[in-house]
C-alpha positions as CSV (number, residue, x, y, z in Angstrom):
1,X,97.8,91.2,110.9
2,X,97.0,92.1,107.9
3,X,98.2,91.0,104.3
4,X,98.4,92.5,100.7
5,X,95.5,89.7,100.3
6,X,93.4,90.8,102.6
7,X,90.9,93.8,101.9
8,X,90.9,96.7,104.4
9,X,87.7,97.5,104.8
10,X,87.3,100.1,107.7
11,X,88.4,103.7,108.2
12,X,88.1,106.3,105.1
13,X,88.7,105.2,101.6
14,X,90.0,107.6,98.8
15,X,89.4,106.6,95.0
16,X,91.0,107.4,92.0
17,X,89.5,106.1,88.8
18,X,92.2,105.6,86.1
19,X,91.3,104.8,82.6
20,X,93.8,102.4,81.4
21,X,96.1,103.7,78.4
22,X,98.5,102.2,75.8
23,X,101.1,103.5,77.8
24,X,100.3,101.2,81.1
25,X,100.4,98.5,78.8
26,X,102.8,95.7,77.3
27,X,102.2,94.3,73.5
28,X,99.5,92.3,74.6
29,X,97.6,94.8,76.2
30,X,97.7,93.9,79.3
31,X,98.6,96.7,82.4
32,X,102.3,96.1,82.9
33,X,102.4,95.3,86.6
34,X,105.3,98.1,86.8
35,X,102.6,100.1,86.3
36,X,100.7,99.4,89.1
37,X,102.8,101.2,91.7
38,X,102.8,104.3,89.4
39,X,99.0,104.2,90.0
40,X,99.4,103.4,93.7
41,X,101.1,106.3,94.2
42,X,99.0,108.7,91.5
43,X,96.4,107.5,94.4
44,X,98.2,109.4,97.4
45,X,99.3,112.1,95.8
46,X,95.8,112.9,94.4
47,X,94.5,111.7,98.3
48,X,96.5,114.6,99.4
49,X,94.9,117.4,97.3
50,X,91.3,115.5,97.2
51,X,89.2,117.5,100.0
52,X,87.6,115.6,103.1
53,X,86.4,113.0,103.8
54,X,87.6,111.1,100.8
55,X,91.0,113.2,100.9
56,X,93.3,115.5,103.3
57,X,92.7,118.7,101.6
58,X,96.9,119.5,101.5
59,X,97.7,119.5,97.9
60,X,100.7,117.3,97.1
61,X,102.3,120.1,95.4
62,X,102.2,122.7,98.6
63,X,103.6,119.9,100.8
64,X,106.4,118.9,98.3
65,X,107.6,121.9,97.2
66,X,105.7,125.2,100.1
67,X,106.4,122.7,103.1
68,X,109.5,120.8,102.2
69,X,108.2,117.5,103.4
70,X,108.7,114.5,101.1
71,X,107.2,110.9,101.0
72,X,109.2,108.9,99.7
73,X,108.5,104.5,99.6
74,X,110.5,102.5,101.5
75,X,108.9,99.5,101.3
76,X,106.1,98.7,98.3
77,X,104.5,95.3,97.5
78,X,101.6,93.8,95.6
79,X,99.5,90.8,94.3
80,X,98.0,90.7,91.2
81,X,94.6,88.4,91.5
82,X,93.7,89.4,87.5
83,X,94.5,91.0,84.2
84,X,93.6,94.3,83.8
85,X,93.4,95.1,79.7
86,X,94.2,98.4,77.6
87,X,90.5,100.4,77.5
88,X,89.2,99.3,80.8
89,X,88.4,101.7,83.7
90,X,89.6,101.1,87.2
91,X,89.3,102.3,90.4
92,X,92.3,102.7,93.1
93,X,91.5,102.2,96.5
94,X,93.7,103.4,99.1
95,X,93.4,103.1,102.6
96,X,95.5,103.9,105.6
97,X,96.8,101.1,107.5
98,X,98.9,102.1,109.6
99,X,99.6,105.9,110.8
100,X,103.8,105.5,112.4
101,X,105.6,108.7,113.8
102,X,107.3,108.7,111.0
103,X,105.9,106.9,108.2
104,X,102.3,106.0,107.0
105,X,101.6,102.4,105.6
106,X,98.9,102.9,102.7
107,X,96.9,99.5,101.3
108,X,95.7,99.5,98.2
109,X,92.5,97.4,96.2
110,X,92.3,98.1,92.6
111,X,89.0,97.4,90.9
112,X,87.5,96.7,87.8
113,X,84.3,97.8,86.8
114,X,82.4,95.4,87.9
115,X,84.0,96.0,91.5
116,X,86.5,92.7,90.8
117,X,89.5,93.0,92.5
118,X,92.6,93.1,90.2
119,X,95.2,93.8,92.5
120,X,95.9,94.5,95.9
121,X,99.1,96.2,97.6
122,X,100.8,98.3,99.8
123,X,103.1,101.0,100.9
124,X,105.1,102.3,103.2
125,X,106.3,105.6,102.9
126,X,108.8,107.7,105.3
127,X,108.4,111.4,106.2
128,X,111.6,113.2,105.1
129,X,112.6,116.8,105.9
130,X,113.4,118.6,102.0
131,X,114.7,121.6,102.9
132,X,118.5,122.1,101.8
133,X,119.0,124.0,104.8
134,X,118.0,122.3,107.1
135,X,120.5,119.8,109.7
136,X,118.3,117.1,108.8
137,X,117.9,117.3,105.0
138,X,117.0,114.3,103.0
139,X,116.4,112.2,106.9
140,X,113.3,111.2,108.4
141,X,111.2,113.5,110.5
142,X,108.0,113.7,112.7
143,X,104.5,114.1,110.9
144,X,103.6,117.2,111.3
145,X,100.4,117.7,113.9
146,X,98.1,118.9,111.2
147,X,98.7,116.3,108.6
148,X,98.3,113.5,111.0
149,X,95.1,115.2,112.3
150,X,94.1,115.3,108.6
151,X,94.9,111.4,108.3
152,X,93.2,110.6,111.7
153,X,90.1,112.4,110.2
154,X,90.3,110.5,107.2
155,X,90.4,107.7,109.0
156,X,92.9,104.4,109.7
157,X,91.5,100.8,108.9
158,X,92.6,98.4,112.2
């Protein structure tokens, strides 16, 4: 099985680089590990929109708001291997892990710029019907076919 500690190595891999503000940090200058799932997150939404490979090609937006389909976490964890200072550019991997009926489990490896790890985690996040009219508003649903074709083309790390 794998851990946060481990590093997924197989399947596709979407990257966002993320230069590292003021804002991300705390009075020492240091990313405020808060922070991090703000950026692991920033990493699927911009995996959504990014085309394939390295993406789905489904902006966020147009599945939030056009299909009514939300992702929200249920579960989210991390470990933090090294600081990552105010300045610096880094890199947010994310992989899939595991592709569910009704959620996807997304791992992340956060890289300096020397390709050091910083931090590792994951995610878990449900599929949940948006639409107000619907009988099963604000519950879990089924992936839709084409989105989990889109993820099985993008690839899931074993």
């Amino acid at each position: 099985m794998t851990t946060p500690h481990d590093e997924p190595t197989a399947g596709g891999v979407h990257v966002l680089p993320v230069d590292v503000g003021w804002g991300h940090c705390d009075p020492a200058g240091i990313v405020y590990f808060p922070r991090f799932f703000e950026m692991f997150h920033a990493a699927m939404e911009s995996w959504f929109g990014a085309a394939p490979p390295t993406g789905l090609g489904l902006p966020y937006q147009a599945v939030i708001v056009g299909r009514r389909l939300g992702f929200p976490a249920v579960h989210t964890e991390a470990d933090f291997r090294a600081p990552t200072h105010f300045g610096e550019r880094i890199g947010v991997e994310l992989r899939v892990a595991k592709l569910g009926r009704t959620s996807i489990t997304l791992a992340y490896v956060l890289r300096g710029g020397a390709g050091d790890v910083r931090a590792t985690g994951r995610t878990v996040v449900a599929v949940m019907d948006l639409d107000p009219s619907s009988p099963t508003h604000h519950r879990g649903c089924p992936l839709p076919d084409d989105i989990r074709a889109a993820i099985e083309a993008f690839g899931v790390a074993p």
